[in-house]
N, C-alpha and C positions, 0 to 999 in steps of 0.2 A: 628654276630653269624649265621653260616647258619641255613637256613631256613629247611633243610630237616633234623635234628636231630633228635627233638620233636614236628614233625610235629602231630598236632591231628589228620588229615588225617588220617596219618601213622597208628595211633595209633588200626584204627578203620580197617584197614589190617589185610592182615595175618591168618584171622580167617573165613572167609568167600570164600574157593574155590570153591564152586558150583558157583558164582558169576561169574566165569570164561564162563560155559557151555551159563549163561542164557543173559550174554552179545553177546556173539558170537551169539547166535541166534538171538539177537536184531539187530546186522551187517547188516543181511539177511533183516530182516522183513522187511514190506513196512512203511515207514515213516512217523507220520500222519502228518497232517496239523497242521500249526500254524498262529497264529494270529500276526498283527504288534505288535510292543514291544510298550511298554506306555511310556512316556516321562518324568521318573519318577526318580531320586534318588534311591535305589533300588538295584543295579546291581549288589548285591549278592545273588538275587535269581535266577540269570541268569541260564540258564541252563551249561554252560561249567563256571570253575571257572579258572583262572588264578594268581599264587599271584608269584609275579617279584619282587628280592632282586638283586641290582647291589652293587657286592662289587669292592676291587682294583682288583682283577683278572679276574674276571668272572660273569656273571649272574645265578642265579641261577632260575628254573622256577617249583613249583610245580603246577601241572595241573590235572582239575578232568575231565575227558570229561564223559557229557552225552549221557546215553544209545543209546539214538536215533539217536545221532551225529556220532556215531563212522568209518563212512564212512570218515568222513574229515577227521578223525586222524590216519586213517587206519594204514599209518606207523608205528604208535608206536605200534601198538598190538602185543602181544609177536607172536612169532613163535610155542610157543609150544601148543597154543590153534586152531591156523590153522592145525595141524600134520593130522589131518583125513577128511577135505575138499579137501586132493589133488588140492591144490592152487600152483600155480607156482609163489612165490612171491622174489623178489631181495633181496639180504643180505641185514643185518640191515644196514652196514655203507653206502650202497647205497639209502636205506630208507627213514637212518636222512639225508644225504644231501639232499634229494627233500625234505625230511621235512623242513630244515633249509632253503631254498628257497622257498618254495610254502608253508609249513604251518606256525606256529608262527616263525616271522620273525624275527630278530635282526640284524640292518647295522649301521656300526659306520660311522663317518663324515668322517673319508676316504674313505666311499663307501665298506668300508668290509664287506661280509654278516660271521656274526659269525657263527661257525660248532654247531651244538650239541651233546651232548652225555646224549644217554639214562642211567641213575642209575638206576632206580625203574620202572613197568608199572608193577603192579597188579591188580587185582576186588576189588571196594571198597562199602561202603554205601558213600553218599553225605556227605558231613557238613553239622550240623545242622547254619546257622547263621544268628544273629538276625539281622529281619527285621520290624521296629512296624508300618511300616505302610502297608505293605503287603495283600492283599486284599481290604485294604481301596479304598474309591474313593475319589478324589484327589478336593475338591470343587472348585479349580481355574480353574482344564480342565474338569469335570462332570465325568472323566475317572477312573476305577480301575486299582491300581496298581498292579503290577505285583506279581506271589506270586513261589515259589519254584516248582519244578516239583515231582509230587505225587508219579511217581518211581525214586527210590533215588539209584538205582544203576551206579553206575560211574566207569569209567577205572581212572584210579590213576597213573599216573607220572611224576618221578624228574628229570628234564631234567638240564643241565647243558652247558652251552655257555662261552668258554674262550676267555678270550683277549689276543691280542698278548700280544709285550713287553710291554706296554702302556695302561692303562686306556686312553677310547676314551674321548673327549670333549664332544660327543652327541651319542646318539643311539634311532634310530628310528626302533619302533616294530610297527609290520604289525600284524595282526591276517590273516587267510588262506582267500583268496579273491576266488569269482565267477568270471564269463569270463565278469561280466560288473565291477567289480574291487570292488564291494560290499563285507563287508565280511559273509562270506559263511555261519556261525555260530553266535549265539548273542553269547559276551563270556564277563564276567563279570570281571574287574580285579584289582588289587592294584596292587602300586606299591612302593618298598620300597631304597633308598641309605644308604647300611648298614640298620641302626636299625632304621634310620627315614621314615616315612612314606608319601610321597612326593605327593600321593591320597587319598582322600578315596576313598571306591568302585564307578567305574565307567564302562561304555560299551566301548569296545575295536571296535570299529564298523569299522573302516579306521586308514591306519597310522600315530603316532601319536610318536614326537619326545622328547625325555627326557634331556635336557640342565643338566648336570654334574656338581656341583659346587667342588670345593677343600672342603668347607663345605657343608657335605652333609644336612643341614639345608636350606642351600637355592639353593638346586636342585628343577628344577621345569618342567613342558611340555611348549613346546612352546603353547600351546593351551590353551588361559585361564579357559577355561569352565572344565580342567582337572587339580583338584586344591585339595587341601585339607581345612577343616574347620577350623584349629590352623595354620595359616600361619606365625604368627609372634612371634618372640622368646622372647621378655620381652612385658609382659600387668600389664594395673593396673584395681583395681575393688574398687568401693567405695561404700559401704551400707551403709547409713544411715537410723536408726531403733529410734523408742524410746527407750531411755536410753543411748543407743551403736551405735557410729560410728564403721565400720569395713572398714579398706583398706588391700585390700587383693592383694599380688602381685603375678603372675608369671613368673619366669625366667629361661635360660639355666645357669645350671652351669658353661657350656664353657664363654660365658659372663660374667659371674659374676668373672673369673679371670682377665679382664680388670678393674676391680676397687680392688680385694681381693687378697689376698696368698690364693689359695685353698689349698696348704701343701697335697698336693695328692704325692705317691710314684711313679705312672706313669702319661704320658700326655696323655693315650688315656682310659683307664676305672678307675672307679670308684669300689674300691675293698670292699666287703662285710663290712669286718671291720672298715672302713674309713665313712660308711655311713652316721651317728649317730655323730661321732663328725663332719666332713661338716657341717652338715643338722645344728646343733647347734652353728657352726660360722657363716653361711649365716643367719640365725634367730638373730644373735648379729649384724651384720652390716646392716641388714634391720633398724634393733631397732634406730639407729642412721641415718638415708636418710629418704628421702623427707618426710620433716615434715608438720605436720597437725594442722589447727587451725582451732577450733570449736568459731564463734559467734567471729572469732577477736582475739582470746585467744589461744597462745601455752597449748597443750594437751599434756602428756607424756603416751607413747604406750604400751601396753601392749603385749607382745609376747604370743599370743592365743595358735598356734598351729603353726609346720612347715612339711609339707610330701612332699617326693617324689611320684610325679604323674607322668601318663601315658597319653598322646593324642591320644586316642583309637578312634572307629567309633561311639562311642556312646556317647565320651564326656570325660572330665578329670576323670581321673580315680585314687582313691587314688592303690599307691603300697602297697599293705600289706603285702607282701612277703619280705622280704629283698633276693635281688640279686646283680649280678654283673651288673652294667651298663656302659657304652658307654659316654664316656663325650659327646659325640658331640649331642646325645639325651636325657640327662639329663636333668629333671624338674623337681625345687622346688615349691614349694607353698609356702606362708608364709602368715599367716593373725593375722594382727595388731587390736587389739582392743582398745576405747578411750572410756570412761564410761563419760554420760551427763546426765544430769537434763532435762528430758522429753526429748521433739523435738526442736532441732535446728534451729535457722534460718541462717547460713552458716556454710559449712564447705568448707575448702580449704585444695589443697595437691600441696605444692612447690617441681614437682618433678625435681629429681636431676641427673640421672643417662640416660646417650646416649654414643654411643659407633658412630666411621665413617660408621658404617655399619646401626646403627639403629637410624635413626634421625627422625624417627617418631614412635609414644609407644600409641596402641589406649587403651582408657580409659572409662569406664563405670561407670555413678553415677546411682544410683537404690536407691528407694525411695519405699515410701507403695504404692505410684503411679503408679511404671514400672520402665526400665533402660530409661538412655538420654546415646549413646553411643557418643562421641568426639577421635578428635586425640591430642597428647603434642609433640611440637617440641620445640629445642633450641630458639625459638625466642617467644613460646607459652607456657610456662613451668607450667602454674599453671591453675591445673584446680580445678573450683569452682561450687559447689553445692547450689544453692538459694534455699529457702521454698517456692515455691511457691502453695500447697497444700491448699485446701481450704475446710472449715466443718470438718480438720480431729479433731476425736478428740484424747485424748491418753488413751490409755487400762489402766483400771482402775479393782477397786476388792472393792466392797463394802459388809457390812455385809446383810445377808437376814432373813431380820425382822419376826418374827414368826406371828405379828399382820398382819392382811391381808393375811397371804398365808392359813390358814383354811375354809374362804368363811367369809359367813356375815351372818348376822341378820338383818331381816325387820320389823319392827317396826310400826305399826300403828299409829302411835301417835295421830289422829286427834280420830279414834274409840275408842283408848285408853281414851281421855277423854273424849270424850262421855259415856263413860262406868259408869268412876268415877260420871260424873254428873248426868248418870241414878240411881246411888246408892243412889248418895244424895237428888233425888228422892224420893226414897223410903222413904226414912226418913219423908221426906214432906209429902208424903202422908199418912205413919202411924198416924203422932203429927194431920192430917186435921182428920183424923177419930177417934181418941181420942176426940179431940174438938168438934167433930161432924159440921164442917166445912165442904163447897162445895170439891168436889175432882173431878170436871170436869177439872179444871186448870192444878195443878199436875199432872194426867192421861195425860195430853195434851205436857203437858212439858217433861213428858219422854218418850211419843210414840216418838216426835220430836228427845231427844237424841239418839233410837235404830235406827229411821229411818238415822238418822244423820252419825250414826255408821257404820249400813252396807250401806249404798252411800259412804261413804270416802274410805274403808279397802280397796281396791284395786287400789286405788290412791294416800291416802296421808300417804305415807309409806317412813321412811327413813332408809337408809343399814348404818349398823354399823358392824365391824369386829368382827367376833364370838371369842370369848372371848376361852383362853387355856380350863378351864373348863367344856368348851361345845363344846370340838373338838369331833368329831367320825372320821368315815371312809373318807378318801379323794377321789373322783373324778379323774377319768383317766387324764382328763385335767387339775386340779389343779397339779398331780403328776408330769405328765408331763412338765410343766413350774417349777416347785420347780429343779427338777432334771435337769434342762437346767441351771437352772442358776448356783445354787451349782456347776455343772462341767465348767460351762466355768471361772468361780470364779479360780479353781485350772488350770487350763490352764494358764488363764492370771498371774498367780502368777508367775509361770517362765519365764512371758515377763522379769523381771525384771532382772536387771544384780548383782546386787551387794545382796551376800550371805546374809544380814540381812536383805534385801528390801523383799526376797522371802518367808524369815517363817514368816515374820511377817503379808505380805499378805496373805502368805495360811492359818497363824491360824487366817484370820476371819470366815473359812470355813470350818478347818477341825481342829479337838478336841483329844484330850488324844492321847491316843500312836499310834494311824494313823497318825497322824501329823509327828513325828518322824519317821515312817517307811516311808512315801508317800518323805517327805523330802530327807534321804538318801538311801534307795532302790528303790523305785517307781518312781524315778523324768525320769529315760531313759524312762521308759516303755509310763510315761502320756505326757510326750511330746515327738512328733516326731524327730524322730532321723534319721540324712542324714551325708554323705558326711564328713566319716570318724571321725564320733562321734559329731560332733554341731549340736546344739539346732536346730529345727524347730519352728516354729510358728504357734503356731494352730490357722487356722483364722477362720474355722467354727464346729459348733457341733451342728446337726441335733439328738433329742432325736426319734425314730421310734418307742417305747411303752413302756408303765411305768405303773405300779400300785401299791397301797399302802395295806399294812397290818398294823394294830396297835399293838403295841409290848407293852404286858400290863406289871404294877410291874415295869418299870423302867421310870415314870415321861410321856411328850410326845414324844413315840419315834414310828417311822415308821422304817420297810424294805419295800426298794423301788428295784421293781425288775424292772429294763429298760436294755433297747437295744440300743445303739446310733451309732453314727458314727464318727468322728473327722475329718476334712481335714488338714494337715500342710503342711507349705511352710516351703522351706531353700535354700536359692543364696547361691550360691557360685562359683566364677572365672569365672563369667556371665552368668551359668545357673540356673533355675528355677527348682528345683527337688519337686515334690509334693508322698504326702504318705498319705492315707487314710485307718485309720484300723476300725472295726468294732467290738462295744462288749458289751458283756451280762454280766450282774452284779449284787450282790443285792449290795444295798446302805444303810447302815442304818445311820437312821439320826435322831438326838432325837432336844432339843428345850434347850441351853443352852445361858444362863443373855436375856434371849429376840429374841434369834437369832438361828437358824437351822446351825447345824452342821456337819457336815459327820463324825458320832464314827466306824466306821463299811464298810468295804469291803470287798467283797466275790466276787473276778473274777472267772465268768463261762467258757467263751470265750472269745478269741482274734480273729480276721483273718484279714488280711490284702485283703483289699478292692481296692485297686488302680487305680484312674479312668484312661479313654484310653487316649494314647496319641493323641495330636490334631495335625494336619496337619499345618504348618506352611509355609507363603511365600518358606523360608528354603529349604523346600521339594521338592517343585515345579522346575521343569527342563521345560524349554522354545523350543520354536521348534528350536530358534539357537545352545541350546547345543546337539543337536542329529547330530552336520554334523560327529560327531566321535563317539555317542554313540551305534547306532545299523545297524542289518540288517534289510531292510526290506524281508519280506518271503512272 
């Protein structure tokens, strides 16, 4: 699909002519200074952006050049913004040829330098596109990365490069070189074969050759450091969780007709209405290959969910749009579910599917520990997951006993009976002076018990759990530990996979028709939700402030108003997606057969909280991958 259709660029054209005046003045101005580029992952903050689609005819080139730049690109600048500089400038077709020779380059392996032809050059705003580590500083080089340039005004165009009769084997793109053959401009770019994505964003910094495959899946640069992150076209993913095994597989539909009838109407797209029954026969033949044994034992799989994804820059991406696609960049997803008795101590997956192209299928087991990434080849076909975890324990949901969580009672026990034996004291010394007996002795015996009495009360005192009938007001910090545990209680409840395992965990903590609501409306809302509807796992809940009120007239019942936070995870096709939301609530909780209950929820607030992304080996670009990434300035 060309690239210049629905270009968003485009989009952001059109609207904006004065952009025209204040670039042309930018032409002139004096250029400031720049610093070397940082040696980062990145290169879509680059100041010039380049995005390169090679179809069978032609290349296609949209291009933003920055304000400051526009001296290297001077060619493309229309003609009708110079009209009042009285500039003496050569016609456009004279232009794009020294552009097509001195600025972005294109030469196929026969040494053809391809023509261009200008479509589009208007004033635009920049792209916005996401960069999350942008500004960050990079803990492996001490270095910040690089971040977008603060004026977003950019020249905008669609340039266009045909092939002869022949799609070339190779093509080597140059970006516009200095007289020491550096290039002149950092220019940021992707690059795509057809609808595959053959980079992600990188620096265009020297030339840099593109190897053509007949499948535009395994087109690649001769330069390895010029690479994308989804290289390979079937992977397997294996979770192992409490309760649930998950094998999650990725593959190209084009592959997948070396084992399947796709019963597709044509051999090169995938038509809107064909989507949904596909997607339900590739979820059926999944159902049946490479089987799984949990602890020794054939397990029969359960078909979770199946989507088409996207290998985007940010990571798989579900499609939620139905469209047309492209077999040759077609990706399903499909994730197999196996329902277990706690934690495992093996599971294996006998895999079964290799094609002469793909004799190697890398493979990920993840665990509550991390991934173990491996590869399965024909002579290596089974890969296996050992427990080797140790102190785990498995998430559990107990009742929260009302004895103990009101505080205590101290008890003097030793003054206590001292007290009793000052009494009976008294008695002693009444019946001595009735008799008219000495009453030095009694006097004596019960100075001893009051002295006795107050020496022990600060000592010999034992806590016993304040009894329902003598609850009052609860303590910030008593609140706050009741409300921690009560919610991680309903959290953990939906660790569990199987529909009866969850209400019956959750009603040890939540009572009357909350229970029922929290079960079938609230279950998305209380656990986090990723990656196209699956469960997250809330691994932590920080309470931030709570206090209690007594709610009189119905037995022991508290509204507990807190603030907390939740963190959840959820893998999936080997990334780690975290979500942390933030919320204010009251809670009302009364004391039912013995045990504290949640009868009562009143959400104040939601917000999503989300911590920052962390810098990863990943990220990190080495001084060898810059012999192609920049210029220096």
């Amino acid at each position: 699909m060309p690239i210049f259709r629905n270009s968003p660029v485009r989009r952001l054209c059109g609207h904006l002519p004065i952009l025209g005046c204040a670039l042309l003045a930018a032409l002139f101005a004096v250029a400031p200074a720049h610093s070397d580029w940082i040696n980062l992952t990145g290169a879509e903050t680059a100041p010039n952006i380049a995005e390169i689609t090679v179809f069978g005819d032609r290349v296609e080139v949209a291009l933003e050049v920055y304000v400051s730049d526009l001296k290297v690109f001077k060619d493309l600048i229309p003609d009708d913004w110079m009209k009042d500089l009285k500039i003496d400038r050569p016609p456009l077709a004279e232009r794009l040829k020294q552009f097509s020779e001195q600025g972005l380059r294109f030469v196929t392996d026969q040494g053809e330098t391809l023509r261009a032809e200008l479509r589009l050059a208007e004033p635009c705003l920049r792209k916005d596109r996401f960069s999350p580590f942008a500004g960050m500083v990079n803990p492996y080089t001490n270095r910040k990365a690089p971040v977008a340039p603060v004026d977003k005004r950019v020249l905008y165009t669609e340039l266009v490069y045909p092939f002869g009769e022949t799609q070339p084997k190779t093509l080597t793109i140059s970006p516009p070189l200095d007289a020491e053959g550096r290039a002149a401009v950092s220019i940021g770019f992707i690059a795509y074969h057809k609808s595959v994505p053959v980079i992600d964003f990188r620096y265009l910094g020297a030339p840099s050759t593109l190897i053509l495959d007949p499948d535009p899946w395994y087109s690649k640069f001769d330069n390895p450091n010029l690479s994308r992150h989804h290289k390979d076209a079937l992977m397997s993913f294996l979770y192992v969780e409490p309760y649930e095994v998950r094998h999650e597989i990725l593959t190209r539909v084009k592959d997948l007709g070396q084992w399947m009838d796709l019963g597709l109407r044509g051999d090169r797209y995938i038509e809107i209405d064909e989507l949904e029954p596909l997607k339900q026969r590739i979820g059926e033949f999944l159902l049946h290959k490479n089987p799984v044994k949990v602890d020794g034992k054939p397990v029969k799989p359960i078909l979770d969910r199946s989507n088409y994804v996207k290998l985007g820059l940010t990571g798989v991406q579900i499609l939620e749009v139905p469209e047309r696609l492209e077999i040759d960049s077609a990706v399903v997803g499909v994730i197999l579910t196996y329902i277990t008795d706690g934690m495992p101590q093996e599971v294996t997956v006998d895999w079964e599917l290799f094609t002469d192209q793909i004799q190697r299928v890398p493979a990920t087991s993840t665990d509550p520990a991390g991934p173990l990434p491996t590869f399965l080849t024909p002579e290596d076909h089974v890969h296996t997951w050992t427990n080797y975890l140790k102190h785990y324990q498995l998430p559990t949901v107990h009742r929260t006993e009302v004895a103990g969580s009101l505080g205590e009672l101290r008890i003097p026990v030793v003054s206590l009976l001292c007290l009793v034996g000052f009494l009976a004291t008294g008695g002693w010394i009444l019946s001595s002076r009735r008799r008219a007996k000495p009453l030095r002795l009694p006097l004596a015996v019960g100075a001893l018990f009051l002295a006795t009495a107050a020496a022990a009360y600060p000592f010999a005192q034992i806590a016993v759990s304040r009894p329902a009938l003598m609850a009052g007001e609860l303590n910030d910090e008593r609140v706050a530990a009741l409300l921690q545990t009560l919610l991680k209680n309903v959290y953990r409840a939906f660790d569990f996979r199987e529909e009866e395992d969850v209400y019956d965990k959750l009603a040890l903590t939540v009572s009357g028709d909350l229970l029922t609501d929290i079960y079938l409306q609230n279950r998305r809302s209380l656990a986090v939700q990723q990656a196209g509807g699956a469960q997250a796992k809330v691994k932590e809940v920080i309470v931030e402030s709570a206090r209690a009120k007594r709610i009189d007239g119905d037995g022991l019942t508290y509204a507990l108003h807190g603030i907390w936070t939740a963190l959840g995870t959820v893998g999936h096709w080997g990334h780690v997606h975290q979500r942390k939301n933030r919320y204010e609530a009251v809670v009302t909780v009364a004391a039912r057969d013995g045990a504290w209950k949640i009868v009562g929820l009143e959400l104040r607030d939601e917000r999503r909280v989300d911590p920052p992304p962390a810098i990863n080996a990943d990220a990190a670009v080495t001084d060898q991958d810059t012999d192609t990434a920049r210029p220096a300035r």
